[in-house]
N, CA and C atoms as a LAMMPS dump frame, in Angstrom:
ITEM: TIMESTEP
0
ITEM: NUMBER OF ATOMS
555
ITEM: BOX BOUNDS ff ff ff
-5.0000000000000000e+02 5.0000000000000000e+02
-5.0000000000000000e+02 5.0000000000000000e+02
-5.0000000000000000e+02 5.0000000000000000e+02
ITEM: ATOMS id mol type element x y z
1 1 1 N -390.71 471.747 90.442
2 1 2 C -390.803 470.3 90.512
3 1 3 C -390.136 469.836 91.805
4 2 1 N -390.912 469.05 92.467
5 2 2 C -390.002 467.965 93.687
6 2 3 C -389.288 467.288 93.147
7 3 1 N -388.502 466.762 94.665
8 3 2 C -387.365 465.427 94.401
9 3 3 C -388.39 464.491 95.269
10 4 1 N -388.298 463.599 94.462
11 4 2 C -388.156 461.961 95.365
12 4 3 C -387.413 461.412 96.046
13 5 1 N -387.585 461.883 97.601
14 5 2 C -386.858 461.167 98.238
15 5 3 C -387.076 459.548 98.636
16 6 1 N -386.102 458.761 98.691
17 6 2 C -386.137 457.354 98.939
18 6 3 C -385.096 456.804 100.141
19 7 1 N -385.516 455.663 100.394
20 7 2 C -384.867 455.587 101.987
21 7 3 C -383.45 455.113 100.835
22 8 1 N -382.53 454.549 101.836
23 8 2 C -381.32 453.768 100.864
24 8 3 C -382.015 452.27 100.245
25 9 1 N -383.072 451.878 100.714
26 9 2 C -383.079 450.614 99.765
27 9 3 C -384.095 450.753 98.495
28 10 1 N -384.349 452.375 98.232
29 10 2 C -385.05 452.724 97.447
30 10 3 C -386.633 452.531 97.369
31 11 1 N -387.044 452.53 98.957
32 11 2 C -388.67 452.804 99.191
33 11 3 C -388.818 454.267 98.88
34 12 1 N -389.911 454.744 98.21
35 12 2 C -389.9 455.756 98.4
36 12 3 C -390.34 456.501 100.027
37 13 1 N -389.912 457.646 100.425
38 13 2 C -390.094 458.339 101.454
39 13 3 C -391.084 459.518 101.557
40 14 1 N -390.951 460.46 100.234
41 14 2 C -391.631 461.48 100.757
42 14 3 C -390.942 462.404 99.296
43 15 1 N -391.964 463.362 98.876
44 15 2 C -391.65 464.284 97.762
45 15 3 C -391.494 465.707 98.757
46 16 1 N -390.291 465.942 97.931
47 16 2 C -389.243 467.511 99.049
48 16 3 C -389.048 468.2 97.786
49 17 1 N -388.79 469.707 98.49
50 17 2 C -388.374 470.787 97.478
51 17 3 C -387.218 470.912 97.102
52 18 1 N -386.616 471.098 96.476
53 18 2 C -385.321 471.188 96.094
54 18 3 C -384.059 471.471 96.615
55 19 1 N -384.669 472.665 97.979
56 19 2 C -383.819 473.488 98.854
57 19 3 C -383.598 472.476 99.804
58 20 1 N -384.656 471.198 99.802
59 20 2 C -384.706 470.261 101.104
60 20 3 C -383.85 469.577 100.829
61 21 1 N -383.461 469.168 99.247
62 21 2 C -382.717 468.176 98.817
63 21 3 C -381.291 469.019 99.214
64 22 1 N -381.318 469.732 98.721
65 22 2 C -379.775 470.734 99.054
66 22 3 C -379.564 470.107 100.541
67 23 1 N -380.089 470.514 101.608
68 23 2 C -379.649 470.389 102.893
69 23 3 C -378.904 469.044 102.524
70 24 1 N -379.977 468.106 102.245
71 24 2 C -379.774 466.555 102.205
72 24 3 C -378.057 466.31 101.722
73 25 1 N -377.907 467.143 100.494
74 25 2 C -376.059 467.141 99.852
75 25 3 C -375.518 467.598 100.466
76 26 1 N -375.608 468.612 100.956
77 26 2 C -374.991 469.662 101.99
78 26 3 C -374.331 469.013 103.191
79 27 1 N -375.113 468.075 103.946
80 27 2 C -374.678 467.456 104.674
81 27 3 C -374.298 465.927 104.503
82 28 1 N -373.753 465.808 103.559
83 28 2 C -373.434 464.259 103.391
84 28 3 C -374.702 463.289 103.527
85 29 1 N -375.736 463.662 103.075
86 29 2 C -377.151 462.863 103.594
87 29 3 C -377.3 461.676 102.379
88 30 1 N -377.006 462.235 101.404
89 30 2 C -377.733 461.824 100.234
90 30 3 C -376.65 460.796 99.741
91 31 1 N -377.425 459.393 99.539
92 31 2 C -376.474 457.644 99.682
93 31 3 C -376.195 457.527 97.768
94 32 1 N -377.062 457.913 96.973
95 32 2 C -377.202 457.624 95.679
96 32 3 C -378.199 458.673 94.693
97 33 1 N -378.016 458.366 93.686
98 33 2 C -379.282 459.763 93.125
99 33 3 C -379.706 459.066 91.544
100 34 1 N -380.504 459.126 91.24
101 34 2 C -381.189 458.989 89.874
102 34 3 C -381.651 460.016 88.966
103 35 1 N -381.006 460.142 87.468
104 35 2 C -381.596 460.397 87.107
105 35 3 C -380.836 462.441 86.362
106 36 1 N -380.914 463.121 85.457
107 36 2 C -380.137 464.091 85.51
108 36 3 C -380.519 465.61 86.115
109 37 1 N -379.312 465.575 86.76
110 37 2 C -379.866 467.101 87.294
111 37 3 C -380.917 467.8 86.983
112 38 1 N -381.813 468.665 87.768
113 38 2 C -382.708 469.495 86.826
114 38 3 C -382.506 470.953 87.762
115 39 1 N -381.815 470.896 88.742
116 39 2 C -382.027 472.198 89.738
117 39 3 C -380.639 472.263 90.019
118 40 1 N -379.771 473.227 89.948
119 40 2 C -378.427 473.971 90.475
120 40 3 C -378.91 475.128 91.344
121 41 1 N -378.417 474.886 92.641
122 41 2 C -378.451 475.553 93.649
123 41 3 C -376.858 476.476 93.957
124 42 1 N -376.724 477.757 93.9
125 42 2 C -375.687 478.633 94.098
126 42 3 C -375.463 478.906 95.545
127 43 1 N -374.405 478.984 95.98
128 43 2 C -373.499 479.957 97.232
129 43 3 C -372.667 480.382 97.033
130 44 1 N -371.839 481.124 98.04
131 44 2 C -371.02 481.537 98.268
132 44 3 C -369.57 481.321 97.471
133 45 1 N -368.734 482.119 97.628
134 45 2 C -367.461 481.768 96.407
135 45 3 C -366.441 481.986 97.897
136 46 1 N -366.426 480.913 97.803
137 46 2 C -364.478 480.544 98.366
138 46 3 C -363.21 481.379 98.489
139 47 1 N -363.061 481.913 99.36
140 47 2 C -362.548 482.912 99.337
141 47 3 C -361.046 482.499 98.955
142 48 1 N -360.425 481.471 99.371
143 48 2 C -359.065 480.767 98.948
144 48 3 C -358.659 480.678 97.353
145 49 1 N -360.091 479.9 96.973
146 49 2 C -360.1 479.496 95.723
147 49 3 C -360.929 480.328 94.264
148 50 1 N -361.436 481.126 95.052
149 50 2 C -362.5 481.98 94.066
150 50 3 C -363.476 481.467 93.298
151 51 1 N -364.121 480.142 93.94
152 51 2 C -364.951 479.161 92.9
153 51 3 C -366.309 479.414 94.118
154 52 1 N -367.423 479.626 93.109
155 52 2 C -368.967 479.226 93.863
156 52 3 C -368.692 478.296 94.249
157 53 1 N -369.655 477.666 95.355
158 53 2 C -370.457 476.678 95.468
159 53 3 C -371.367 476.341 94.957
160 54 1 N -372.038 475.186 94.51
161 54 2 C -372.835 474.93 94.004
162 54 3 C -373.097 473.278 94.176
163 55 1 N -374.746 473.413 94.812
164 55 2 C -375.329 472.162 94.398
165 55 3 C -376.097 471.655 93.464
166 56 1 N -376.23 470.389 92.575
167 56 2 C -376.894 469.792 91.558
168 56 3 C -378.101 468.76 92.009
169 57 1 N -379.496 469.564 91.95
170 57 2 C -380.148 468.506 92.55
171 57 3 C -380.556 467.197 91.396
172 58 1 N -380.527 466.316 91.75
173 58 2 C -381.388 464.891 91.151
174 58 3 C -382.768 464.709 91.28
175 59 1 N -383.642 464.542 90.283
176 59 2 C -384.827 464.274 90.821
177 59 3 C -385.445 463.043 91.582
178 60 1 N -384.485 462.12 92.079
179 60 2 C -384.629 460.979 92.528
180 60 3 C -383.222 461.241 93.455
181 61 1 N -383.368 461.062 95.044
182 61 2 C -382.133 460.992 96.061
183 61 3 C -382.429 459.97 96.918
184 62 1 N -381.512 458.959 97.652
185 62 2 C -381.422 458.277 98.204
186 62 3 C -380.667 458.792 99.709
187 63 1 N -381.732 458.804 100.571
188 63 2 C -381.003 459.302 102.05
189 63 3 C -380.403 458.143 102.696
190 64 1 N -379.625 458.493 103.389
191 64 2 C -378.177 457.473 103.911
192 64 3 C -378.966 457.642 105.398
193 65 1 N -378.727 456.309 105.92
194 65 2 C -379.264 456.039 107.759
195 65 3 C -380.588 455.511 107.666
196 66 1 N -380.718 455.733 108.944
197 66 2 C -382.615 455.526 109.399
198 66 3 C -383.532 456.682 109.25
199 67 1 N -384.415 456.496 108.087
200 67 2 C -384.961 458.041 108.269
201 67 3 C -386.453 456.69 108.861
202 68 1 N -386.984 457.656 109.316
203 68 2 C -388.368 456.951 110.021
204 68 3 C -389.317 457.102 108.917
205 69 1 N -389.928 456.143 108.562
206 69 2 C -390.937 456.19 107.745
207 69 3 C -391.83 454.797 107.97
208 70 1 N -393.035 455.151 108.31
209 70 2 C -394.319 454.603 108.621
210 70 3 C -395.524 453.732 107.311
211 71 1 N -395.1 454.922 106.348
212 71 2 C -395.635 455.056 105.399
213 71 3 C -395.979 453.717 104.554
214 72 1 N -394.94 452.946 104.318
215 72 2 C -395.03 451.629 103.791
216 72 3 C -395.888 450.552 104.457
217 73 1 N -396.094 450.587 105.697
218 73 2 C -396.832 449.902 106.612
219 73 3 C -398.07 450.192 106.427
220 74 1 N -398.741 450.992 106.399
221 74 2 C -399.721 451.521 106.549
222 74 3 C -400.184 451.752 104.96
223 75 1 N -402.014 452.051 105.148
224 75 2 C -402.611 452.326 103.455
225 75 3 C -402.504 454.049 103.251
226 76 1 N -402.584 454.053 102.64
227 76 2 C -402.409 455.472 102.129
228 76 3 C -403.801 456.2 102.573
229 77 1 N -403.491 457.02 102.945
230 77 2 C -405.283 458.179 103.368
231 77 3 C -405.718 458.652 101.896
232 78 1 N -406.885 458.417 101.725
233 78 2 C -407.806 458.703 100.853
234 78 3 C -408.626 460.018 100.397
235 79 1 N -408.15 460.802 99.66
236 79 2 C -408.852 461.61 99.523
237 79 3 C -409.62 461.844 97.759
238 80 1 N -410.359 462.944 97.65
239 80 2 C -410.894 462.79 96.528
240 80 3 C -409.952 463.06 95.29
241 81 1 N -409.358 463.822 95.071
242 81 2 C -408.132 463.74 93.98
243 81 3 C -407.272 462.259 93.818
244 82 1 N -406.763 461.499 94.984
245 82 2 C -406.016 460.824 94.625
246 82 3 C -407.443 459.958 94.119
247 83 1 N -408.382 459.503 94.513
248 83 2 C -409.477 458.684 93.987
249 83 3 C -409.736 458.741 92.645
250 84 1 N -410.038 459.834 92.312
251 84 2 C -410.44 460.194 91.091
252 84 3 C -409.344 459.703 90.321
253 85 1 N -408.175 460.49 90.829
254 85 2 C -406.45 459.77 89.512
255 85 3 C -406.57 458.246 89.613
256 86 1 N -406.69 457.672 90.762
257 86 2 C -406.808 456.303 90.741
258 86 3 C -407.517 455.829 89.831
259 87 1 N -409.167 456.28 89.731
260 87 2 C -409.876 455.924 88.87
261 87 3 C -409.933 456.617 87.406
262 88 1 N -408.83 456.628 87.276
263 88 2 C -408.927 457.752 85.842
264 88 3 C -410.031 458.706 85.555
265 89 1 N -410.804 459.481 86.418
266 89 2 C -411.441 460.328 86.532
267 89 3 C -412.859 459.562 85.188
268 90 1 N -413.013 458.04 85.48
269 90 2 C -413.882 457.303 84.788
270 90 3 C -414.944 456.947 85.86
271 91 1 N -416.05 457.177 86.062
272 91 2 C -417.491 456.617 86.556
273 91 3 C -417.627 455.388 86.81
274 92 1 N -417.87 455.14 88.112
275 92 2 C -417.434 453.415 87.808
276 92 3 C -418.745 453.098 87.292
277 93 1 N -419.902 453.828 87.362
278 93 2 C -421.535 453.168 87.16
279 93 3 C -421.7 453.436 85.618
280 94 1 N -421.478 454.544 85.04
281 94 2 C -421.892 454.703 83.38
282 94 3 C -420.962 454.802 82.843
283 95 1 N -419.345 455.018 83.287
284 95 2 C -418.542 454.523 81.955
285 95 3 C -417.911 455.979 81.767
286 96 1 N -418.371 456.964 82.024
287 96 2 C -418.384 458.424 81.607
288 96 3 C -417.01 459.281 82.164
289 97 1 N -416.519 459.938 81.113
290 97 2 C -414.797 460.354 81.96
291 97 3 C -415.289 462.121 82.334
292 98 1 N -415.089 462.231 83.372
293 98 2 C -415.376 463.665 83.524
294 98 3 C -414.566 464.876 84.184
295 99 1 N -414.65 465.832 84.362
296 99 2 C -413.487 466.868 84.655
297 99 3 C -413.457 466.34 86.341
298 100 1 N -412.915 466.808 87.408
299 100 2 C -412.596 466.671 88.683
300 100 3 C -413.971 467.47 89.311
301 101 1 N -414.675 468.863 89.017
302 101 2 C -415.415 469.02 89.424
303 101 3 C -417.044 468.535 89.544
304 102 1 N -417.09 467.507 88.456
305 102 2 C -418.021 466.795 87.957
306 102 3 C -418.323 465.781 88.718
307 103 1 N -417.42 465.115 89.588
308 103 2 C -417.233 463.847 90.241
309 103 3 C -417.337 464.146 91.726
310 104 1 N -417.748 462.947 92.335
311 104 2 C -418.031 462.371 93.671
312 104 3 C -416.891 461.087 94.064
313 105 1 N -416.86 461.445 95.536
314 105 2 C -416.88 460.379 96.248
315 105 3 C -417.901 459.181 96.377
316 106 1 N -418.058 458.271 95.873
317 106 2 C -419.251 457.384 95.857
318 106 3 C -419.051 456.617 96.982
319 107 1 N -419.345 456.056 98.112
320 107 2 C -419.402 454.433 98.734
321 107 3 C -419.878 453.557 98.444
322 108 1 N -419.313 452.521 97.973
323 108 2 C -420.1 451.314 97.537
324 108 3 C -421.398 450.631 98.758
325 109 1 N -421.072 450.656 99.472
326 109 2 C -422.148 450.549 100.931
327 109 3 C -422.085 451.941 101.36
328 110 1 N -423.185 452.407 101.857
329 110 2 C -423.303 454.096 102.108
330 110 3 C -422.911 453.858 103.881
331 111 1 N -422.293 455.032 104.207
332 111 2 C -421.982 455.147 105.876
333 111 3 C -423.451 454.856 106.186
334 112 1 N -424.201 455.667 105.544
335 112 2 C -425.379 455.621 106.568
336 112 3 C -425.698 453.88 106.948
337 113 1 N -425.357 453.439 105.968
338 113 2 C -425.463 451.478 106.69
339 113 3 C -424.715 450.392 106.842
340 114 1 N -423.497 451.618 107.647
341 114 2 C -422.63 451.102 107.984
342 114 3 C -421.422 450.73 107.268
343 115 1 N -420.917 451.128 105.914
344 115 2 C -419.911 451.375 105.403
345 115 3 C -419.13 452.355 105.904
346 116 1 N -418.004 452.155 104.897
347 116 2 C -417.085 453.122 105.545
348 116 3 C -416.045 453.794 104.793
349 117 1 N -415.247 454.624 104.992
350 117 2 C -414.711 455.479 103.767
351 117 3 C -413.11 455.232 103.968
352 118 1 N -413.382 454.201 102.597
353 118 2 C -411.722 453.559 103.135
354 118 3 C -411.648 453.012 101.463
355 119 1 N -410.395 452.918 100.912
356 119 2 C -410.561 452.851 99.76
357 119 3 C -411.331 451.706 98.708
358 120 1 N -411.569 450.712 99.436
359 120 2 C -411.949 449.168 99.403
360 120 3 C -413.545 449.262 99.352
361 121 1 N -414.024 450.724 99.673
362 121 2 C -415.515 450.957 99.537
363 121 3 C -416.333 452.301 98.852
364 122 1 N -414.856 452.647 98.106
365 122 2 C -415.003 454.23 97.852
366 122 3 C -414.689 453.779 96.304
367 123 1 N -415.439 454.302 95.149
368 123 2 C -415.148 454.352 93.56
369 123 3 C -415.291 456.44 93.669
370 124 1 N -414.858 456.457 92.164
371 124 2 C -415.637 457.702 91.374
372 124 3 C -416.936 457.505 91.017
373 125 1 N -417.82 458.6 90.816
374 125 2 C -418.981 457.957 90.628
375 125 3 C -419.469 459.758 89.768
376 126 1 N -419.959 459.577 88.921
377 126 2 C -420.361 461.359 88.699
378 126 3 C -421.877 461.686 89.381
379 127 1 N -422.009 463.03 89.574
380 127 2 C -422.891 462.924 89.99
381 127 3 C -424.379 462.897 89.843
382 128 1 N -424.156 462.735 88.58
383 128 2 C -425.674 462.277 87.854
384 128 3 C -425.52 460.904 88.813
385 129 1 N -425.268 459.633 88.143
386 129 2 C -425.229 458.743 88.983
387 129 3 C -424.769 458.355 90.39
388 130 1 N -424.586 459.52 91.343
389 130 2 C -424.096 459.258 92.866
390 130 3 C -425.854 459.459 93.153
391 131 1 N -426.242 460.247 92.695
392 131 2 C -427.957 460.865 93.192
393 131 3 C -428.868 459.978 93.136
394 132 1 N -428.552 459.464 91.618
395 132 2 C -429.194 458.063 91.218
396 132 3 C -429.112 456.463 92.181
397 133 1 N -427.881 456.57 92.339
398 133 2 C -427.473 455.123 93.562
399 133 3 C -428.527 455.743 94.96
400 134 1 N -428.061 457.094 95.382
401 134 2 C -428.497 457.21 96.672
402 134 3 C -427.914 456.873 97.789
403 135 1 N -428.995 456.332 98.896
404 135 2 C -428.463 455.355 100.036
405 135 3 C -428.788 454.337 99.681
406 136 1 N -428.508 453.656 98.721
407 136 2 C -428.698 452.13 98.441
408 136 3 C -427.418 451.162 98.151
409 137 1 N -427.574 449.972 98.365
410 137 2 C -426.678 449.187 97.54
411 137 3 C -426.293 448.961 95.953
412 138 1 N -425.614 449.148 95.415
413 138 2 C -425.803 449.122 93.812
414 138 3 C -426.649 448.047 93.267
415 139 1 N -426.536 446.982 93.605
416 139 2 C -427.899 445.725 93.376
417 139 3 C -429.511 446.297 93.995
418 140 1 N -429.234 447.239 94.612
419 140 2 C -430.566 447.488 95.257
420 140 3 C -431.579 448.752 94.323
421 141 1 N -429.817 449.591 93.609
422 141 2 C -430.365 450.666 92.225
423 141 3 C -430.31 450.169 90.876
424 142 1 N -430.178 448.872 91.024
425 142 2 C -429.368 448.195 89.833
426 142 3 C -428.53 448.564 88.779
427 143 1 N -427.432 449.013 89.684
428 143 2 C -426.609 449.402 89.129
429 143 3 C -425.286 448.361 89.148
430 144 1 N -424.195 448.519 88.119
431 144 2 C -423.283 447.605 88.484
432 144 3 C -422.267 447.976 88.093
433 145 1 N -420.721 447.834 88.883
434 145 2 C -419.639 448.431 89.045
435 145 3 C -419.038 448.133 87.983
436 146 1 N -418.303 449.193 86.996
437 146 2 C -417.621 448.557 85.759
438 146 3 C -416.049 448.148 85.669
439 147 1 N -415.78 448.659 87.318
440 147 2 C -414.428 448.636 87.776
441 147 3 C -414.486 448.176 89.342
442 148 1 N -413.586 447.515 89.961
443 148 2 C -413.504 447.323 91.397
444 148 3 C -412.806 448.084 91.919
445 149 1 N -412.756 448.559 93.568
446 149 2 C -411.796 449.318 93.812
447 149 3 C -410.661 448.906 94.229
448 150 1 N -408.949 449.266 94.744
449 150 2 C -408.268 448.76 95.281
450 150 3 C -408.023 449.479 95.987
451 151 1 N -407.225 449.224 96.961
452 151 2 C -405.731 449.761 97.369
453 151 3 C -404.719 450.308 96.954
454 152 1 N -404.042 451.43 96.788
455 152 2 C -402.876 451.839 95.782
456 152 3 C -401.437 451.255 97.119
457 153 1 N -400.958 450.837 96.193
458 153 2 C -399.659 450.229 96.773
459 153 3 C -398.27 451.746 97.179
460 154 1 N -397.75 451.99 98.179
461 154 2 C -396.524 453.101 98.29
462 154 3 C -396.405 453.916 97.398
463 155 1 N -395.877 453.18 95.894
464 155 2 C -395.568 453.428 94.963
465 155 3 C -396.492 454.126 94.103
466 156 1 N -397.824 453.824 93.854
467 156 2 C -399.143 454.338 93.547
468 156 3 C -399.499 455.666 94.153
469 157 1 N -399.532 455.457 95.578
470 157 2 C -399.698 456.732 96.377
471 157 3 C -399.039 457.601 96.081
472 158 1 N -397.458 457.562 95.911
473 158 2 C -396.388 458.603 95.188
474 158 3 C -396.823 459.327 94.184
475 159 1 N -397.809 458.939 93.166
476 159 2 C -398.324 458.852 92.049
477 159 3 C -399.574 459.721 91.989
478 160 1 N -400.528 459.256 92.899
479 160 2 C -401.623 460.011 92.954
480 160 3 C -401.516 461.185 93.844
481 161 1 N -400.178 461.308 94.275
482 161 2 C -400.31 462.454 94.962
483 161 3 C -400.625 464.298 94.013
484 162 1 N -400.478 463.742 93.37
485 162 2 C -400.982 464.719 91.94
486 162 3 C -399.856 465.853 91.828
487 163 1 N -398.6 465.746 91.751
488 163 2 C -397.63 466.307 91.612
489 163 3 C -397.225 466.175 89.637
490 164 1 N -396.804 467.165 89.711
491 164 2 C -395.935 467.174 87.899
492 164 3 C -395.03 466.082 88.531
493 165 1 N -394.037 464.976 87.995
494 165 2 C -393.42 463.958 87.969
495 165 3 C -392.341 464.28 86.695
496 166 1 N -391.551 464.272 86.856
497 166 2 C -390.198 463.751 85.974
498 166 3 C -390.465 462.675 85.414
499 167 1 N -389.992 462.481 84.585
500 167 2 C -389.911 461.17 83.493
501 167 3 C -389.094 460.223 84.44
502 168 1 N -388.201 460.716 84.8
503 168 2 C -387.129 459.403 85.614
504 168 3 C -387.947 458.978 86.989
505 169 1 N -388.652 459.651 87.435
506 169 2 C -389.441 459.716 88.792
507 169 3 C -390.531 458.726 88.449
508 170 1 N -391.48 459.084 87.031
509 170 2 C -392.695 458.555 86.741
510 170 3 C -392.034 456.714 86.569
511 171 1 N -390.967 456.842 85.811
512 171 2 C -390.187 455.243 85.205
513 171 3 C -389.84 454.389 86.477
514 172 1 N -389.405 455.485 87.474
515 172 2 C -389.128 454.236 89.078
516 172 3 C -390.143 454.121 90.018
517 173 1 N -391.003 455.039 89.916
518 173 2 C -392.225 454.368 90.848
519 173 3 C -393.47 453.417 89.763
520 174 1 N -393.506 453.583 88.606
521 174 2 C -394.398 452.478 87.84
522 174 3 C -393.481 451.572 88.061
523 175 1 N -392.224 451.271 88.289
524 175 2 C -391.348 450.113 87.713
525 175 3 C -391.946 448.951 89.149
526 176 1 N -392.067 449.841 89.907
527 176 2 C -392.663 448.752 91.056
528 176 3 C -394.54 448.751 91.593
529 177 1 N -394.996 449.428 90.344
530 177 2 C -396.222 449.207 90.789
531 177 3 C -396.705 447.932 89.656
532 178 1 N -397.679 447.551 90.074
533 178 2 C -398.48 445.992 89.879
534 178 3 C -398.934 446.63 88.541
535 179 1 N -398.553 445.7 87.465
536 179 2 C -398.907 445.769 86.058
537 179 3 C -400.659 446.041 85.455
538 180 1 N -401.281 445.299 87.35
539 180 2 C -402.608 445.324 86.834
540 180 3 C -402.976 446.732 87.296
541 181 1 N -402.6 447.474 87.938
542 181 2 C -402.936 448.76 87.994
543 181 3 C -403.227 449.294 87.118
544 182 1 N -404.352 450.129 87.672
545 182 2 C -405.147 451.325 86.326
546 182 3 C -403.807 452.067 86.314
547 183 1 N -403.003 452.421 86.778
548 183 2 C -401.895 453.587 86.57
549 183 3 C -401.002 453.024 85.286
550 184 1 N -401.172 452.169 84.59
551 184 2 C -400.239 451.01 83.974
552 184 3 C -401.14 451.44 82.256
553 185 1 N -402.498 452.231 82.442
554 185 2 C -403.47 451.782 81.569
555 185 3 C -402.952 453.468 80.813
């Protein structure tokens, strides 16, 4: 399992391995932490004192300073897994829930006429019905969307990154995503 790293005002930053989080304690990095240990990291025994070392990772850490992160500014890159989690692996045209290999990238306007593959034009779609739409407009196959698409907000993206999640991890990034989110459903 990763840690969630978060800047100090608790944006999230970026999911790290455990050993990454270590450095992070190791060096005085880490501002606050959420949540109960799940990883003890061992070293060396003290030669003065005869005691290991040992670090306790958190699955939620808060890094101390400026770490650079872009991420919040910007939409999240789109790919077909996080789409599909977005869309609960539900069809936006027939309704139909299907495994990950079953499903498409759909465009609601096809590139070929000038759409574009950005999340605001991209659903799930299976592919019985991606073949069926075609290069058309959905009014043009008469078809009609049973869901709209969005944007996943920072917090969302954390989410669809399709990682196992901690319970304390899953509770602070829903806590700031938008109630109307499918992730909420």
């Amino acid at each position: 399992m990763d840690v969630l790293q978060l800047d100090v005002s608790g944006r999230p930053q970026a999911w790290i391995t455990p050993r990454e989080a270590a450095i992070l304690y190791a060096s005085d990095g880490v501002a606050w932490t959420l949540g109960k240990a799940f990883h003890v990291l061992r070293g060396g025994i003290q030669r003065a004192t005869g005691v290991q070392s040992r670090i306790e990772v958190h699955p939620i850490i808060a890094v101390r300073g400026i770490i650079p992160c872009r991420a919040w500014r910007h939409t999240p890159t789109i790919s077909n897994p996080k789409l599909f989690v977005r869309d609960r692996h539900v069809c936006a045209y027939c309704g139909g829930y299907f495994p990950f290999d079953e499903l498409t990238r759909e465009h609601i306007v096809p590139v070929s006429r000038g759409g574009v593959d950005s999340w605001m034009n991209c659903i799930t779609a299976c592919r019985a019905c991606n073949g069926r739409k075609a290069d058309r407009l959905p009014e043009e196959a008469h078809m009609s969307l049973l869901y709209l698409p969005y944007v996943p907000s920072l917090h969302e993206d954390m989410i669809l990154r399709g990682r196992r999640i901690f319970v304390d991890q899953m509770d602070f990034l829903l806590a700031s995503v938008p109630r109307s989110s499918r992730l909420h459903a």
